[in-house]
C-alpha positions, 0 to 999 in steps of 0.5 A: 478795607474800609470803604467810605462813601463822604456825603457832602449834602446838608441837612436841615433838619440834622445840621449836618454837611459832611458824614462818613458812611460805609457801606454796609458790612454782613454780619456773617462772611458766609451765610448767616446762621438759619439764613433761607437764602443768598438774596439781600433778606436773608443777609443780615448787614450793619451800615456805619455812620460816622462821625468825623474826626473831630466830633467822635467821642468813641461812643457807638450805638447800634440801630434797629429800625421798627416796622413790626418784625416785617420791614425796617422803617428808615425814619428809625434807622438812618436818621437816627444814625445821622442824628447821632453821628452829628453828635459824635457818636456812630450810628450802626443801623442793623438791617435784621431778619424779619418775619415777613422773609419766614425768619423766627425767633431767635434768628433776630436776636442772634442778628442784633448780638452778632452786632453787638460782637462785631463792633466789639470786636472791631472797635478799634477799625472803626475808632470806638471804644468797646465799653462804650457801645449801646443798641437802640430801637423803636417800637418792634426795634425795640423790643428787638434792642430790651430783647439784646438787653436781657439775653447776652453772653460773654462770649467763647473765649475758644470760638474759631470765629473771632468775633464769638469770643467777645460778649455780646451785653450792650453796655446800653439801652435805648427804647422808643415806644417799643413793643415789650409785653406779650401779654394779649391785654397790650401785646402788638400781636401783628409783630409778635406773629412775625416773631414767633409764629401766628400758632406760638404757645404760651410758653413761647410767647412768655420767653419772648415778653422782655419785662420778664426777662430782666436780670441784675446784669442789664444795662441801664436804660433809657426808654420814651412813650407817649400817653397816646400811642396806640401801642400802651405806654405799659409796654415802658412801665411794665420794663421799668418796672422790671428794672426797678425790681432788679436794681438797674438804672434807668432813664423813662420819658413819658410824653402826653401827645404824639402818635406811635412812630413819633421818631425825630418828628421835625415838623410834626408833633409840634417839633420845628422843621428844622428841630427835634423831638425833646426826647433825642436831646434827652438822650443826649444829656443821658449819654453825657450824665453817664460818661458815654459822650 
């Protein structure tokens, strides 16, 4: 049973006077694989935002907040989710595990694939189309949406659980300012201690730094930075890069200015309140570029 929740509040900044949001559904039934608990950080959740009915092009996009493995920055997730279900495309923010609740590597990952599985899987409960569904993230969201990009599987055509026999490729990208290399020249080491482990080797750390990690089979991708961000712009030219190589299409936007965490910025970074940061309109002229709106 879908159960909705009908904002009828505007929103300046989004345009926006009426959302259908869901509250959130668990990924898992019963507990999550690897979960350490029962308690709401070890249950992993997407919560819908949806377009109306009108509006909705069948697109979807799964959302992951940043905040370093350790927290999940609303500005990231809902009101990226807001944004896009303005534009017709529903908004999955992923409440994922972090490290700061003892999760590890891969527990996150296998959250954001799971995601993907269950809108697949259930794309016609929630009006989307299951070959148009994308992840999206920033900064250690990021690295969490280029990580989903690059490790996938087709899915267990005799799993028990439905949801596992479905494929769990996004069938996009998108990254914003996100963490990718874990090379200590540029690595965030804050966010990869609470992925892998403050004492991780080499080796793991390697299996990890997502540049390396990009096949043929990746989807195209559409990746911001800025110059100024105190987390380098080489984490985006280093996955492009990697792209490149590999024959995946691509979209990079490099802005001059603005801080790490420039998200939709109205009112800051020289976006109009009651505006957005060019890069999320770019997205959109992407989106509708490739048939995805």
């Amino acid at each position: 049973m879908r159960i909705f929740v009908l904002l009828a509040v505007c929103f300046p900044v989004l345009n926006l006077c009426a959302i259908e949001q869901e509250k959130p559904v668990r990924l898992w039934e019963g507990d999550a694989p690897g979960a350490l608990g029962k308690v709401d950080q070890d249950i992993p959740t997407l919560t819908a935002y949806l377009p109306l009915a009108e509006k909705n092009t069948g697109t979807a996009i799964i959302v992951c907040p940043g905040g370093g493995y350790g927290s999940h920055a609303s500005y990231e997730g809902a009101d990226y989710a807001d944004y896009l279900a303005k534009n017709g495309i529903a908004g999955f923010v992923l409440k994922y595990r972090l490290g700061t609740h003892g999760y590890r590597h891969p527990l996150m990952l296998q959250d954001a694939q799971r995601a993907i599985r269950m809108l697949r899987a259930h794309a016609e409960q929630w009006k989307i189309k299951p070959n148009q569904i994308g992840i999206m993230g920033s900064s250690a969201g990021g690295h969490l949406a280029s990580h989903a990009a690059c490790v996938f599987d087709a899915g267990k055509a005799d799993a028990a659980d439905t949801i596992d026999r479905v494929s769990s490729r996004p069938d996009f990208a998108v990254m914003c300012y996100p963490v990718i290399s874990t090379d200590p020249a540029v690595s965030s080491k804050g966010s990869m201690d609470l992925l892998v482990g403050k004492d991780a080797d080499a080796k793991l750390l390697e299996s990890v730094s997502t540049e390396r990690l990009v096949i043929k089979e990746t989807p195209p991708c559409f990746l911001f930075h800025t110059y100024a961000d105190t987390l380098s712009v080489e984490h985006s030219l280093r996955f492009v890069n990697a792209l490149q190589k590999a024959g995946v299409p691509y979209d990079l936007h490099v802005f001059q200015k603005g801080e790490h965490g420039v998200a939709l910025s109205p009112g800051k970074n020289g976006v109009a309140p009651d505006d957005v940061h060019p890069w999320a309109k770019d997205l959109l002229f992407w989106l509708k570029q490739n048939g995805w709106m």
